[in-house]
Structure formats: C-alpha cells, structure tokens
TIFI-876994 format. One record per residue (C-alpha): residue number from 1; x, y, z. Coordinates in steps of 0.001 Angstrom, whole numbers. Layout:
TIFI-876994
k NUM u X v Y w Z
...
END
This chain:
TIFI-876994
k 1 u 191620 v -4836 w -60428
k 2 u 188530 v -3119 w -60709
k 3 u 185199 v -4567 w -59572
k 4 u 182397 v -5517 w -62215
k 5 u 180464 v -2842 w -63581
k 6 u 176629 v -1538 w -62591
k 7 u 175446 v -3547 w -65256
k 8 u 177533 v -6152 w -64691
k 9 u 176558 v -6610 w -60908
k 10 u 173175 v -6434 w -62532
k 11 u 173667 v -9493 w -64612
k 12 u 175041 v -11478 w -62288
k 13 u 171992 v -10453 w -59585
k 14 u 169478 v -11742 w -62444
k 15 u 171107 v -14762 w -63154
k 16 u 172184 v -15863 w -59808
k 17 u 168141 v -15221 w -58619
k 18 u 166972 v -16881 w -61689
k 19 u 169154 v -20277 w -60466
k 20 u 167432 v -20032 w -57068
k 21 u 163631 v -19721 w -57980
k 22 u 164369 v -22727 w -60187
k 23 u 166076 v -25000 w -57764
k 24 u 163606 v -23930 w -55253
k 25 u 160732 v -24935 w -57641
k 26 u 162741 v -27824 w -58238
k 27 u 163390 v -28757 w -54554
k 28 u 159849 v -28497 w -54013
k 29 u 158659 v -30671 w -56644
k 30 u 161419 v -33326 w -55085
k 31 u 160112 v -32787 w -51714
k 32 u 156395 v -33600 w -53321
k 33 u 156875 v -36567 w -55041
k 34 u 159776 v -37867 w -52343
k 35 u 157004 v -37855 w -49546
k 36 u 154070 v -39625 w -51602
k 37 u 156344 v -42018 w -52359
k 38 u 157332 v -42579 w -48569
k 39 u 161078 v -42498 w -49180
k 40 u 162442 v -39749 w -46696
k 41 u 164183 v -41402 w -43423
k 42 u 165358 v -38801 w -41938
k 43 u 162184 v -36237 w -42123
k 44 u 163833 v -33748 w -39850
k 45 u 167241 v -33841 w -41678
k 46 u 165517 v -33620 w -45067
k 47 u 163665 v -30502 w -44404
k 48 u 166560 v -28890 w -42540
k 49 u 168359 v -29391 w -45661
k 50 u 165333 v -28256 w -47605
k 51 u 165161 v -24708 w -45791
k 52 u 168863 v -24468 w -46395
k 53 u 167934 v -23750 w -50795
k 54 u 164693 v -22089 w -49347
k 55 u 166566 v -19514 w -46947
k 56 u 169522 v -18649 w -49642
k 57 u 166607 v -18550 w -52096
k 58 u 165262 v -15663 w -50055
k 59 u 168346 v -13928 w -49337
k 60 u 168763 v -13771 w -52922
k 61 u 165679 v -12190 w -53882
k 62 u 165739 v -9780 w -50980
k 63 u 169433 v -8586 w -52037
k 64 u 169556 v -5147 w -53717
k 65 u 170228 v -5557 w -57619
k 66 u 172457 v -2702 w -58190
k 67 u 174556 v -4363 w -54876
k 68 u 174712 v -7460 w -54680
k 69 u 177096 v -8796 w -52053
k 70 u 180300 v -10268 w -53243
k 71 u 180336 v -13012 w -50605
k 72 u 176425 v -14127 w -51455
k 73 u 177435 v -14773 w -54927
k 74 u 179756 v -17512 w -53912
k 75 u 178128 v -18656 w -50426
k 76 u 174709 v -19015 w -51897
k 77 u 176275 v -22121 w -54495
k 78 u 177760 v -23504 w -51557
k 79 u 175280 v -23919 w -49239
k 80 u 173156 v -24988 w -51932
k 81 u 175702 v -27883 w -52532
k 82 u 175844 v -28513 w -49066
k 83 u 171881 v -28540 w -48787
k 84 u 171435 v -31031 w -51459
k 85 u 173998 v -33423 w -49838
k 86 u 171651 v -33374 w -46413
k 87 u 168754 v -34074 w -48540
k 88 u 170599 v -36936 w -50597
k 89 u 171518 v -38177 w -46800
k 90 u 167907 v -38200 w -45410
k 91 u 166555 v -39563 w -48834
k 92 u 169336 v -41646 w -50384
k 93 u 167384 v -43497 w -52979
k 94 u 164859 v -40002 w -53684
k 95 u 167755 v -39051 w -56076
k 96 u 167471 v -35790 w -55130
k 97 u 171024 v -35642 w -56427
k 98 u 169831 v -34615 w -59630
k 99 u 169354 v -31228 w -57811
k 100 u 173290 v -30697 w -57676
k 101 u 172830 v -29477 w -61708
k 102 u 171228 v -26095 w -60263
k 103 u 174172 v -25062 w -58420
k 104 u 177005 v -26794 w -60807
k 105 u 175603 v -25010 w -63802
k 106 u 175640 v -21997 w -61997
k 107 u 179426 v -22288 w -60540
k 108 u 180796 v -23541 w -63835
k 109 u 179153 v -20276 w -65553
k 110 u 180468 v -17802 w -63137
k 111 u 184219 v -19412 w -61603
k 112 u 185157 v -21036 w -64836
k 113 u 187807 v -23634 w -64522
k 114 u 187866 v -23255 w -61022
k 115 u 184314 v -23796 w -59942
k 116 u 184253 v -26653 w -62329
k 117 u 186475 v -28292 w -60552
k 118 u 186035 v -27459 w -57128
k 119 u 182014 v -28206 w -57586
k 120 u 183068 v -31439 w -59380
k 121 u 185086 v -32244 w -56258
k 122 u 182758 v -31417 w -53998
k 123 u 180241 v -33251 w -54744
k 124 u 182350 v -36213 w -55159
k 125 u 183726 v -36201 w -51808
k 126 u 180275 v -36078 w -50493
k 127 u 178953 v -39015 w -52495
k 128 u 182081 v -40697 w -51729
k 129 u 181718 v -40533 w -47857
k 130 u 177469 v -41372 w -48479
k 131 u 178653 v -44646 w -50099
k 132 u 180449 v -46193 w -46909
k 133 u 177090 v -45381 w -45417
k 134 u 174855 v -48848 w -44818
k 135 u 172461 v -46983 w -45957
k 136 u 173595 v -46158 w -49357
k 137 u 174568 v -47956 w -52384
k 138 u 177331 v -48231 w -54605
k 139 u 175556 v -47886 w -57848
k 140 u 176248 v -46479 w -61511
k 141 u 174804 v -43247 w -60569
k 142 u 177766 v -43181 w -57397
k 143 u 180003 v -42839 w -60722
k 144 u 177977 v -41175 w -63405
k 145 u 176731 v -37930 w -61325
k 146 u 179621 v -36598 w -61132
k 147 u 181241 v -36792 w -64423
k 148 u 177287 v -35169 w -65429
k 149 u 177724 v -32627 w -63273
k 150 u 181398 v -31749 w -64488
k 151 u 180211 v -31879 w -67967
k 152 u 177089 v -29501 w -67051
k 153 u 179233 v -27412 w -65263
k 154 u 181714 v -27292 w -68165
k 155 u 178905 v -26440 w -71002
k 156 u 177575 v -23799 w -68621
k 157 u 181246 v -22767 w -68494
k 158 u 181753 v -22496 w -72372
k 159 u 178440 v -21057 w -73057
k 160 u 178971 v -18448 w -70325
k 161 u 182175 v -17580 w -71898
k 162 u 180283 v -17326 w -75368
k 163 u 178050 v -14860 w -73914
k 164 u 180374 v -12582 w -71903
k 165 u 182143 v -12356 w -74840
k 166 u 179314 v -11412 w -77084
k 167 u 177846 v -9030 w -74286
k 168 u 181384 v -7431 w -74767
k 169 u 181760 v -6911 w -78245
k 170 u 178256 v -5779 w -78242
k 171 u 179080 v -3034 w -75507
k 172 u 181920 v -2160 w -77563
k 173 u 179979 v -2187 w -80978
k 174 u 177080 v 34 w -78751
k 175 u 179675 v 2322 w -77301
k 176 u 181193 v 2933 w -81330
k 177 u 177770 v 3533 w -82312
k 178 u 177571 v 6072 w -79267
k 179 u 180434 v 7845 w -80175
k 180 u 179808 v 8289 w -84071
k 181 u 176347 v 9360 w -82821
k 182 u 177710 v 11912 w -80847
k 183 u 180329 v 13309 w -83952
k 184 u 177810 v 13369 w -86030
k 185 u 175404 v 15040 w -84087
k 186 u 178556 v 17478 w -83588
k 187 u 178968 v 17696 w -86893
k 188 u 175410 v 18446 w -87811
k 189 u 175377 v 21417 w -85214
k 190 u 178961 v 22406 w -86357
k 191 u 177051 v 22684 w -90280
k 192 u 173716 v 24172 w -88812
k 193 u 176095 v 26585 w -86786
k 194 u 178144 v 27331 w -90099
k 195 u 174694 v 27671 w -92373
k 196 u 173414 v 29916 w -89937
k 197 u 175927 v 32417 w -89805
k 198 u 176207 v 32803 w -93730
k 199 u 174297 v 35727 w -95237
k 200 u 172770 v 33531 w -98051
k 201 u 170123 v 31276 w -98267
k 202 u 170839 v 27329 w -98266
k 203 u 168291 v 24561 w -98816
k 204 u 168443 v 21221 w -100038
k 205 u 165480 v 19346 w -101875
k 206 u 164779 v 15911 w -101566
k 207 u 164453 v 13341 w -105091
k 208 u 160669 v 14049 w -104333
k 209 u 160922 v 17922 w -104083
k 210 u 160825 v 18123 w -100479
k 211 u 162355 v 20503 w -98651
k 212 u 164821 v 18974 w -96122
k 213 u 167126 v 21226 w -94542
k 214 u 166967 v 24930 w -94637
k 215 u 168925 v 27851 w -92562
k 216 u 168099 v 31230 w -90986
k 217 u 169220 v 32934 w -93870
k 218 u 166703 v 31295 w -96536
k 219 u 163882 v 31965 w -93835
k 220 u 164626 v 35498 w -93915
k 221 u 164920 v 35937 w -97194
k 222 u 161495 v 34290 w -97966
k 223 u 160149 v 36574 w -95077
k 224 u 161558 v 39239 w -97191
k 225 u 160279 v 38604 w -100865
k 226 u 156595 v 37196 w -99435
k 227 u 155085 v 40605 w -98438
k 228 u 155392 v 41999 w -102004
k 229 u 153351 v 40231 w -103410
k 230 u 151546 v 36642 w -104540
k 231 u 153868 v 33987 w -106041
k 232 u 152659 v 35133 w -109722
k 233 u 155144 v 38593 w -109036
k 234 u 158265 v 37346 w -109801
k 235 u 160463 v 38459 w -112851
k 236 u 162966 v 37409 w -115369
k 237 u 166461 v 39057 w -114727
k 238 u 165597 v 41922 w -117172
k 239 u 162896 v 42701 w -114145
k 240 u 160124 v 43511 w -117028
k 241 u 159042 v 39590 w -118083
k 242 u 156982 v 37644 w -115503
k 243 u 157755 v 34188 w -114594
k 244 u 155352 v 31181 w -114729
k 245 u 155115 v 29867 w -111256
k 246 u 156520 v 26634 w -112714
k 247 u 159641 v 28349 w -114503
k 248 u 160677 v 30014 w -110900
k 249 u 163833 v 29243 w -109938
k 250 u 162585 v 27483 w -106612
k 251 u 160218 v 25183 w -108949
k 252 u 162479 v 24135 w -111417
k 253 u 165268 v 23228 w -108292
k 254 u 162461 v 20970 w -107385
k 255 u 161456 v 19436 w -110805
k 256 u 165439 v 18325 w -110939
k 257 u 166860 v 21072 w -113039
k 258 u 170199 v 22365 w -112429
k 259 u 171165 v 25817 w -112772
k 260 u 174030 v 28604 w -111961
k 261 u 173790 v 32073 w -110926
k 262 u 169379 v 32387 w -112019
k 263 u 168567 v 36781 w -111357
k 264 u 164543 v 36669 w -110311
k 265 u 162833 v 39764 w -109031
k 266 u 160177 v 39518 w -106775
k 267 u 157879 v 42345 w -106767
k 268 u 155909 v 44640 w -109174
k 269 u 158025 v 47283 w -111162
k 270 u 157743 v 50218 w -109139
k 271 u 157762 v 48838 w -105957
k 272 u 160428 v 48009 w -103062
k 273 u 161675 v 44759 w -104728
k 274 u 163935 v 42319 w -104250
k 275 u 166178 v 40336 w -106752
k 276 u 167766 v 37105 w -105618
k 277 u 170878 v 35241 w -107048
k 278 u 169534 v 31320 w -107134
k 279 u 172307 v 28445 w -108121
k 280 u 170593 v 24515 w -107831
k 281 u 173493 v 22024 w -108146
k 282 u 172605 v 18206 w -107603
k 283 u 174228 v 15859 w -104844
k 284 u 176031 v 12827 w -105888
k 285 u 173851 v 10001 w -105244
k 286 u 174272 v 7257 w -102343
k 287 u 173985 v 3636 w -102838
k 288 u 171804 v 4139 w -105973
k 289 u 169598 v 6721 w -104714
k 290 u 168759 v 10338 w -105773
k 291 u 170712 v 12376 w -103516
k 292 u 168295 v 15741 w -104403
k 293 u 169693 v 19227 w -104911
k 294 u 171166 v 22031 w -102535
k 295 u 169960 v 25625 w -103773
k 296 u 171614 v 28389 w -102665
k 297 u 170293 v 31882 w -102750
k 298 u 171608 v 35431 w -101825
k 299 u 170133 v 39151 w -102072
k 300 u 171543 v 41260 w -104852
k 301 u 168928 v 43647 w -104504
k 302 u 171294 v 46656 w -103183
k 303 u 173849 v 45366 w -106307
k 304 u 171901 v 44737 w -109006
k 305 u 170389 v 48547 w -108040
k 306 u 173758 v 50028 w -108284
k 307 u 174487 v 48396 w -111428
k 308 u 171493 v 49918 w -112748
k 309 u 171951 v 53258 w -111701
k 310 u 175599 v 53095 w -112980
k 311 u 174612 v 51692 w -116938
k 312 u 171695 v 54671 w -116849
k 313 u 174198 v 56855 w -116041
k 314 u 176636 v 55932 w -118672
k 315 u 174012 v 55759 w -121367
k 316 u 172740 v 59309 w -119758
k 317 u 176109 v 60806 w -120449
k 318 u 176950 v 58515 w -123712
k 319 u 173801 v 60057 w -125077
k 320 u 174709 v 63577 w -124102
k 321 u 177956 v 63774 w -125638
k 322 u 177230 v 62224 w -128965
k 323 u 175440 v 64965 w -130001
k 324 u 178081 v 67609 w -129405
k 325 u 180671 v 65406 w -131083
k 326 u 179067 v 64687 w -133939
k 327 u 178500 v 68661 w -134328
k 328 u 182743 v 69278 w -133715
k 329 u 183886 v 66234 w -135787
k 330 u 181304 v 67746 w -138851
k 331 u 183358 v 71358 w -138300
k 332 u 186610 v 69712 w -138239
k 333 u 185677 v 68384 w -141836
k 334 u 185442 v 71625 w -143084
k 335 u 187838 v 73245 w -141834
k 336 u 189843 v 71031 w -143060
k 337 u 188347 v 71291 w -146375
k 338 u 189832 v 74752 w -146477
k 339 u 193297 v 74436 w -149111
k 340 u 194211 v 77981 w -147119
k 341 u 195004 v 75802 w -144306
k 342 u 198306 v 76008 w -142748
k 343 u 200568 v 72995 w -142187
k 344 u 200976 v 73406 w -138935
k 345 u 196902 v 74081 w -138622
k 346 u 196057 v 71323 w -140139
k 347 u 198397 v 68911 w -138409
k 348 u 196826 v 70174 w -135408
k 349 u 193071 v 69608 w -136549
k 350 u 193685 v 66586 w -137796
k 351 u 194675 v 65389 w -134204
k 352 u 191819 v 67151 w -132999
k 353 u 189774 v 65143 w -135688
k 354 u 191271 v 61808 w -134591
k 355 u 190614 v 61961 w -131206
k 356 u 187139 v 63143 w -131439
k 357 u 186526 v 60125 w -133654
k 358 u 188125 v 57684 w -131358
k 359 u 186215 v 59564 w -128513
k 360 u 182996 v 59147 w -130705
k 361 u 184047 v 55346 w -131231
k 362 u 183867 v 54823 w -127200
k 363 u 180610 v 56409 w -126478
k 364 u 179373 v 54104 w -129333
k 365 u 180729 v 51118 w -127656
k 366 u 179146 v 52060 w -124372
k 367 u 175553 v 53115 w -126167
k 368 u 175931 v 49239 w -127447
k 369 u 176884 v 48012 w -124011
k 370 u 173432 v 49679 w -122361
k 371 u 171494 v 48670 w -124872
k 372 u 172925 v 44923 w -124636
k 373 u 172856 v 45151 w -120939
k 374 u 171297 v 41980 w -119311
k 375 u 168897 v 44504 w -117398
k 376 u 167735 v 46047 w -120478
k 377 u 165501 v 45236 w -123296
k 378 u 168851 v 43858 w -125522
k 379 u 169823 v 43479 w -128532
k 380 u 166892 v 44027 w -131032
k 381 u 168174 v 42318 w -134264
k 382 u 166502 v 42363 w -137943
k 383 u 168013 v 39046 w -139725
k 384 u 167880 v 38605 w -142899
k 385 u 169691 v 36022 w -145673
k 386 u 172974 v 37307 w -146110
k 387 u 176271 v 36363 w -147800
k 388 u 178425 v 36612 w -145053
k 389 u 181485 v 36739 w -147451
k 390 u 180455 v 40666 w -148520
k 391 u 180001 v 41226 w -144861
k 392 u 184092 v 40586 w -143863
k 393 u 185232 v 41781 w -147167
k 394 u 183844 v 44637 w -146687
k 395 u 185254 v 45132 w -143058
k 396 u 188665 v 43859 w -144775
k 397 u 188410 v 46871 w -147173
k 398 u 187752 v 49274 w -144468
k 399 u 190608 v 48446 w -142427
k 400 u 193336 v 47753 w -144925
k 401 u 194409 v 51640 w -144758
k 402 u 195105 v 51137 w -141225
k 403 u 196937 v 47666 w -141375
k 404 u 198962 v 49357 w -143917
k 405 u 200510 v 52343 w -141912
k 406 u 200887 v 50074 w -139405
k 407 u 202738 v 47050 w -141870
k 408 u 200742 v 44313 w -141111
k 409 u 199539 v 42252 w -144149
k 410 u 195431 v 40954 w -144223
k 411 u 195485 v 37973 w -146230
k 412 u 191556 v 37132 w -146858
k 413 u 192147 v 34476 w -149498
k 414 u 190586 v 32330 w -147482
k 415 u 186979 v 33947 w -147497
k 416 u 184298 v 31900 w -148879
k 417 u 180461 v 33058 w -149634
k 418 u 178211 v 31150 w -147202
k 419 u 174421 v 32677 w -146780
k 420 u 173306 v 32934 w -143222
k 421 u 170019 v 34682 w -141686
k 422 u 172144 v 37604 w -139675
k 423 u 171438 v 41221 w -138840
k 424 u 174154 v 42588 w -141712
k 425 u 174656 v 45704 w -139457
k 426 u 176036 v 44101 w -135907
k 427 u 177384 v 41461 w -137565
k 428 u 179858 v 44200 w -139526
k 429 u 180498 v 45477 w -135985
k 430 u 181909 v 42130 w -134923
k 431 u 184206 v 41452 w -137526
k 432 u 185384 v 45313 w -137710
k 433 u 186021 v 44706 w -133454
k 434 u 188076 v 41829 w -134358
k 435 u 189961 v 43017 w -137295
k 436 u 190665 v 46134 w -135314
k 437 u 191732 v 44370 w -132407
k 438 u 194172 v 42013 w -134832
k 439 u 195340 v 45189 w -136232
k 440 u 195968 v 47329 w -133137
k 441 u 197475 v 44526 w -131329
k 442 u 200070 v 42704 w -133554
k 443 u 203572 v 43181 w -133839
k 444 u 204406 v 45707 w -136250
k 445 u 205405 v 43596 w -140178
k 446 u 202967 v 40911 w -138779
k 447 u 200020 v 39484 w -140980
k 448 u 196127 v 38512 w -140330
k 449 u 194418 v 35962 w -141576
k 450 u 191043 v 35868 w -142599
k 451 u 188520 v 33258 w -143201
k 452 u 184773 v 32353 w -143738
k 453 u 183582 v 28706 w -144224
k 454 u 180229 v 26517 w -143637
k 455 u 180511 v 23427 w -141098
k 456 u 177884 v 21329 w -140527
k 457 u 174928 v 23823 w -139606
k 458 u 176670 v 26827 w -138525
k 459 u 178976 v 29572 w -140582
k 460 u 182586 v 29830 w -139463
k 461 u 184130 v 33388 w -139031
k 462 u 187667 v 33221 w -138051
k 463 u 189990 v 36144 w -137815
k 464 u 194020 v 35021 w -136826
k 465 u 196714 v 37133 w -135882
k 466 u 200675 v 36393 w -135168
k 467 u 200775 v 38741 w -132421
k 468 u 202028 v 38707 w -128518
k 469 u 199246 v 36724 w -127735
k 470 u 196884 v 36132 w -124838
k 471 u 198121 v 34506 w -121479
k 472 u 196250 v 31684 w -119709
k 473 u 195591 v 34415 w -116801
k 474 u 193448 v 36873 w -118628
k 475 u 192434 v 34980 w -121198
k 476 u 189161 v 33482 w -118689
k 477 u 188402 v 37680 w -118982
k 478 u 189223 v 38473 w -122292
k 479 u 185220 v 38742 w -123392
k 480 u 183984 v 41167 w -119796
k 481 u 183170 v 44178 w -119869
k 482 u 186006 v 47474 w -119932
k 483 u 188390 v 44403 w -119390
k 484 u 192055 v 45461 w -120688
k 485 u 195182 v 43384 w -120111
k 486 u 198337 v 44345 w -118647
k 487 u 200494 v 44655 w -121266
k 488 u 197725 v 47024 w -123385
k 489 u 197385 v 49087 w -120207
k 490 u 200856 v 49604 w -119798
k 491 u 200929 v 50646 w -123753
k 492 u 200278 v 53642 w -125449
k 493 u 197468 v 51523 w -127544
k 494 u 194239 v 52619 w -126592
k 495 u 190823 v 50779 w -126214
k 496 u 187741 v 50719 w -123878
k 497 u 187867 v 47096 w -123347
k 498 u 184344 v 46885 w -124581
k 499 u 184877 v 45694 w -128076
k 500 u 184572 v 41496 w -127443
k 501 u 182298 v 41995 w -124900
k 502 u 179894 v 43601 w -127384
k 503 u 181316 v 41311 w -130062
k 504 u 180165 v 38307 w -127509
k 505 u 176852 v 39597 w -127193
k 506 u 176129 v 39514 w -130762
k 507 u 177097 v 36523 w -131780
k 508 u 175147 v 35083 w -128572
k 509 u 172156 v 37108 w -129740
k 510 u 172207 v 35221 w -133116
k 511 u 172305 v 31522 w -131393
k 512 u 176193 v 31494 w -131934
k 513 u 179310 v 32315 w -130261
k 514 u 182665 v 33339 w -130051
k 515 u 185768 v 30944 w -128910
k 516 u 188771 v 31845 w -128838
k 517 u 192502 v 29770 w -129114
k 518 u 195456 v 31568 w -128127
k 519 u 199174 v 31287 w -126398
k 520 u 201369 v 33642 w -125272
k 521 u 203559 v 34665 w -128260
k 522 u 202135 v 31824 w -130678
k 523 u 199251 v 34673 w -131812
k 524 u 195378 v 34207 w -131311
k 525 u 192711 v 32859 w -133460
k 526 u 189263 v 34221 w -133092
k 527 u 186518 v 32098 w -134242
k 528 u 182994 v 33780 w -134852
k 529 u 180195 v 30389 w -135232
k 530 u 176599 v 31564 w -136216
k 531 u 174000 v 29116 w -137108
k 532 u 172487 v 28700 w -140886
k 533 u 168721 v 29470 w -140157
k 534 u 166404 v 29214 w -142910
k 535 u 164205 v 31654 w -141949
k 536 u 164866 v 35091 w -140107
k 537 u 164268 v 34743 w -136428
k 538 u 161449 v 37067 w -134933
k 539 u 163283 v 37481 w -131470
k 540 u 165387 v 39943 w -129377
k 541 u 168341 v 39097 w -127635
k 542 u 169298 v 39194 w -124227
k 543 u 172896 v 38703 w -122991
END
C-alpha cells in the first residue's frame, strides 16, 4: 500500500501540531489554576508529567512538514495519554482529566475505529487502577470520562471521515477541472495552430463589436490593404463606387449584419489595389447571450484581375468581329437576292448565312455578358409602362417558324395583358432566350406553353416545355455563365450557355427574378416575376 501523499503528510503535520499547541496551552492553564488553588501532591510527579505534553509539543513543531515521521504521529498521542494520567496521579481532584479530550479527539480523527477504542481503553484502565488508590475517589466522573471521551473521540472520528472524504472528491473535482483545462487549452492551440496556417483572414466580433480573436492571416491582410490609403478608399465590387466607412464590410460585421461572399477594393483606381472576399455569419448564442459574428476574409486581388482581363478581352474581340459579320451576313443577302442563283449555290450560302447569324447571335450574347458583368457599369435600363402581353406575343410570333420545322406546338392562349414599368427591349431578349431554349431543347412533336398573369404586386412570365428536362445535378448551374449540360454537349444542338445567365441578369436588374421547376423527363417550367412599379425606375443595374 502506498504511503500518504505530500499533501497528505502535510495535513496530517498541521493538524497533529495544531492538537499540541492547544493541549500545551491547555496544560498550562491547568498547571496555573491547579497551583493557586494548592491542589498538586505530588509537585515533582506533576511537572514530570507536565514536560512529557511540553517535550512532544516541541518535537512536533520542530518536525519537518513535508516529513513527518510515521512513528511521531502515533507516539506523540500516546505519551500525551500517558502524561495526563501522571498529572491526574499527582493532582487527583485538579481534574486535569479533562485534558485526555486533546489527545482522544485527535486519535479518534486519525485511527478511526481503532484509536477509538484503544484510547477509550486506555484511559479506562488508567482511571481504573487510580481508583484503588486511597487517594482517589470513586466518583461519577470515574464513569462519565470515559464514555465522553469515546463519544469525542467518535465525533472527531465521523467528522474526520466527512472531511477526508470531501478533501477527496474535491481533489478529484480539482484534478477534472485540471484536465479539461489542459484539453481545452489543447484545443485552443490546436484552432490557433489551424487559423494560422489558413491563407484567409478569420476574426470573430463580440455582441459589442469587439474584436476577440483574430489570426496571422487577417493581420497580414490588414497590413496589406492599410498602406494604400485612408479608410475612406475602399470600393464597391464594381471598383468605381466608394464606400461609406459605415457601409464597409468590416463595419456592418460589427453593427450585426450578416453577409456572404461582400467584393471591396481597397485602394484608388489606378493604383496597386487589393480586393477582398468578406463573408460575416453569426454564432449561435449560449445560455441567452449574443454569441457575435466570425468574418472571414481572403485576397482575390490576383482573381478578380484575371477575370477582368479575360471579360475585356472577350468584349475586345466580341467588338471586333461584329463589325465584319455584320458586313458578310449584309452580302450574303444579296447574293442571295440574285434569282440567277444556282441550287446548289444557294444551298451553300444559305449555310454560310446561318452560321454567320448564329455566330453573330454569340458575340451578342457575350457583348451582353460584359456589359452585365458585376465589374462593369451593368445593365443600363430605360423602363417604361408596358403591356407585357405585346412583349411575348411578339417573341411568340418570331419564333413560331422555327417551332414549326422543328414540330413543336406554342400554345399562348394563356397570355394575358398586364402593364408593368420594364425596359421593352431586354425584356424581349428574355422571353426570346426562353422560347428559344423551349424550342431548341424539346423533344421533337412536343408543345410549349405560354403564359402572362398579374399576382399580387409582381407580373408573372412563365414559359413551359414537355421536354427531357433538367436533373437535380445541374439544375443548381443552370443560370452561370457558358454553363451547358451534358446531354446538350454531347448533342449536335448548339448554344453558348449564356442565354439564362443574361436572362437572370435582367430580370434581377428590374427587381425580379427568374425560378425555375423542373424534373428529369417531366419538362421544365420557367417562371419570369417582375414587379408592377408605378413609376419608371431611374437606376442601373448591377448583377
């Protein structure tokens, strides 16, 4: 069995020197009071007996704490006993028996059981042989001290127990505590490790807007965006409108706003600057209280570059070939205008005619893409009442010819005249998109339905088609850019994959939307929803 602990032997030092000082203060009080009164007979024995709880008393405090000897804690008691008998002996009616609580208490606390009963014993036999002396009397107290000192011994017993066993489940309470200190202290260097080594910036806000916790990456990126310039330099995502310092990304994270995937610039035009991605999410809240925000922000500066460079590019080229195509699809009209024409000439012009106009169709779509980009000025609309109806009747009529050749019935019974404040001209580009796209990619003999209604405060376009389809897969893509699903790309149909993008953008420009319902081979139902405005808005869009 292993021997108590360092802080054990420390206890036991304390309370074992503690019991000492007070029976010696206690002996000499008895001594005091014994000699006034005259009642020591044996003055010799009395002191001997005296020196006995002096000299242990001494021993005691001279002992090392952290090493106590094992045989002290069990002589000292003991001798003490012994002492107090000697006394009792020199001074029988001093009752300096009252001392014999010290050292009962203090065996009862430390042997248990045991020491109650071998203190209880002792002391017994040792009144027991005093009261055959002539000296002594048989009196109550010859009966009652010992039972006291049994009982003493026996609360000092209990209450000992009480506290060894609260002194335990403390340690072991202490020693949990200790150990979920020291995981969580893992676990916040394991996280500071983690947010360290991540290339974007992390920091999380307080409810009052403080900043808590931050990494290395968020310190170098602030290093990085505060030499260009005062707080005032920072842009919109189009790089060209300043921000309020209030409407900053940072500052709105710390009013409480939420946001995903904010573009800021920071810098003059012109300059080296830098554009960060910023995303604030809130933390769920503990026990009723705010848990703040995290914000996360990363550099896009080389990416957002590149995608620059790459839309001036395509609107470089897009504008350089619409000139020369317009000039060979205007001498492909009259050449074909010539009756001389062969058969076999004009078969082959006219395929020279249709792919110049599809050809001229794409660089349109990409001319609307840059100019809709979300770097560039956008969309710049001129609303103005309209009846919707004679917008989609009129793309109906337009692409009947082709619906024909291809089968495929247009039913537009369903087209009601609702007025709405829309630019006439992009809004006939969406609905000739989705007609086109309900044409080109139904099942030949199929049919397409088209509708427009008023609901509440917005105007309802919906174009439906019994075709293959859209699967759950692609259908999260179905509105990005030069997006083109497998089934088209494996088809001799042809497309950019820019048409619902710029259809998107559009409708988003106007304050509306597109949604879409589909399942594979149960069709798809396009749904254009543009809100009634009274009056023509003054604004450009941005998508």
């Amino acid at each position: 069995m292993s021997g108590p602990s360092p802080s054990e032997r420390l206890g036991l030092h304390r309370s074992l020197l503690t019991s000492q000082l007070l029976q010696a203060g206690a002996t000499v009080l008895a001594a005091a009071v014994t000699l006034v009164l005259g009642q020591i007979q044996d003055v010799a024995l009395f002191v001997a007996g005296a020196g006995m709880i002096f000299v242990c008393a001494a021993i005691v405090i001279l002992s090392p704490r952290d090493a106590l000897p094992s045989w002290l804690v069990l002589v000292a008691p003991v001798v003490d006993v012994a002492a107090i008998g000697v006394m009792r002996e020199s001074a029988p009616v001093a009752g300096v028996g009252l001392l014999w609580a010290f050292p009962a208490m203090w065996i009862g606390s430390v042997f248990g059981v045991r020491g109650v009963v071998g203190v209880t014993a002792a002391v017994s036999a040792v009144i027991t042989y005093q009261a055959f002396d002539e000296m002594q009397r048989v009196a109550a107290s010859t009966f009652v001290l010992p039972f006291t000192l049994a009982a003493l011994a026996t609360m000092s017993h209990f209450a000992a127990q009480r506290t060894r066993a609260q002194r335990s489940l403390l340690e072991n309470q202490s020693a949990e505590l200790r150990r979920a200190l020291e995981r969580s202290r893992r676990q916040e260097d394991l996280v500071t490790e983690v947010l360290d080594a991540v290339d974007f910036g992390v920091i999380r806000i307080t409810a009052e807007g403080e900043y808590a916790v931050s990494n290395e990456a968020h310190a170098r990126l602030q290093a990085s965006t505060e030499p260009l310039g005062p707080a005032s330099d920072v842009f919109a995502a189009d790089g060209i409108t300043p921000l309020d310092p209030r409407a900053t990304p940072f500052a709105r994270a710390r009013a409480g706003e939420t946001f995903e995937g904010e573009l800021v610039w920071f810098g003059m035009p012109g300059d080296d600057r830098r554009a960060l991605n910023v995303t604030a999410r809130r933390l769920p809240s503990r026990e009723g209280r705010d848990g703040g925000s995290v914000v996360v922000s990363r550099d896009v500066t080389a990416e957002e570059l590149a995608l620059r460079a790459r839309e001036d590019l395509v609107a470089s080229v897009s504008h350089e070939l619409r000139t020369p195509l317009t000039s060979i699809l205007g001498y492909l009209e009259l050449a074909l205008d010539d009756d001389d024409l062969a058969a076999s000439t004009r078969e082959q012009l006219e395929i020279a005619e249709r792919n110049a106009a599809r050809l001229r169709e794409l660089v349109a779509d990409i001319l609307a893409m840059s100019a809709a980009s979300r770097h560039g000025v956008g969309f710049a609309l001129h609303p103005a009442p309209t009846d919707v109806a004679e917008i989609v009747e009129s793309a109906v009529t337009a692409v009947a010819p082709r619906a024909m050749a291809h089968g495929i019935r247009i039913d537009a019974s369903g087209v009601r005249s609702c007025r709405a404040v829309v630019d006439a001209h992009r809004l006939r580009q969406v609905v000739d998109n989705l007609l086109s796209n309900a044409v080109k990619y139904n099942r030949r003999g199929g049919g397409v339905v088209v509708s427009v209604e008023r609901e509440a405060e917005a105007v309802l376009i919906t174009v439906a088609d019994n075709g293959p389809g859209i699967s759950p897969s692609e259908q999260a893509q179905i509105f990005e850019r030069f997006f083109r699903a497998d089934a088209v790309r494996n088809s001799s149909v042809h497309g950019s994959g820019l048409g619902l993008a710029i259809s998107r953008d559009i409708a988003r420009a106007h304050g509306g939307d597109i949604l879409l319902a589909t399942a594979p081979g149960a069709g798809s139902v396009f749904t254009v929803r543009l809100p009634q405005k009274e009056e023509a808005p003054s604004w450009s869009s941005t998508s």
